[in-house]
N, C-alpha and C positions, 0 to 999 in steps of 0.2 A: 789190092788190085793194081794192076800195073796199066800202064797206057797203054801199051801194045795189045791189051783184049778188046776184045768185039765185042762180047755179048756176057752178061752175068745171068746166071740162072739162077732165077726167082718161081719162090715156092708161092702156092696159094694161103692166101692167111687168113680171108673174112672175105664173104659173100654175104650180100644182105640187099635188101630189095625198099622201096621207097614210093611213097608220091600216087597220084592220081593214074598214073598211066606205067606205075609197078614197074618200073625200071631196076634191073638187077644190078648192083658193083659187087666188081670183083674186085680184091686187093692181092695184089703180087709184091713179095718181100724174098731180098736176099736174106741167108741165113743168119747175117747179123743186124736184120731189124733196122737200120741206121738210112732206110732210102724203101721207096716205095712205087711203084706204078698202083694206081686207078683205072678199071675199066668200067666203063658202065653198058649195058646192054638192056634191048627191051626182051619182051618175055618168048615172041615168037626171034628173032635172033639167037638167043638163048638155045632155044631148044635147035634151032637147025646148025651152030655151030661147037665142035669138039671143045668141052671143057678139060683139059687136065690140069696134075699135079704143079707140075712146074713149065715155065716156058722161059726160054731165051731174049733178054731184055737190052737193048743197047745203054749202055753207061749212062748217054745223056737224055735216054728218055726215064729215068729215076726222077724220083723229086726226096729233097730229104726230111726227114720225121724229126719233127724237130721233140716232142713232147718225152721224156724216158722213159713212164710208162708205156706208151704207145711202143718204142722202142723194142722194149722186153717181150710185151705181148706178142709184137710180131716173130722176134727170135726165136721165141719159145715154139709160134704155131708153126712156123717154116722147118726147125726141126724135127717136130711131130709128124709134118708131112714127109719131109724126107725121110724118116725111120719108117715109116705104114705105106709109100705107098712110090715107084720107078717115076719119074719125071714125066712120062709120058701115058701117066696111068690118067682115064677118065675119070674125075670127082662130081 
């Protein structure tokens, strides 16, 4: 990645849901797993806003993955998604 980019596109890698009041995360991973956005949302959110594939992520809102399993796993899901499924496909 160069500094002159705007935005990296990040694929969806793990949804999974929590807690008393079932709040849903999303995890978005560039394809080489090494940085991550978190989104958490509630259930009625959820349903009224566009889930897709991948979405466009500013550089510095990444956080990085420090663990290299965790790493792997998300490289592996991020490529899965982009072989199955257009950036802009609803999952």
């Amino acid at each position: 990645m160069t500094d002159d980019e705007e935005t990296v596109q990040c694929w969806l890698v793990e949804r999974s849901s929590y807690g008393d009041e079932r709040m849903v995360t999303l995890i978005y991973a560039p394809p080489d797993g090494d940085r991550h956005l978190t989104k958490q949302l509630s259930p009625n959110l959820l349903r009224r806003k566009r889930i897709t594939a991948a979405i466009e992520v500013e550089p510095d809102r990444l956080e990085p993955v420090n663990d290299e399993d965790t790493q792997e796993r998300y490289a592996t899901e991020a490529q899965r998604m982009a072989e199955r499924h257009d950036p802009g496909a609803e999952v």
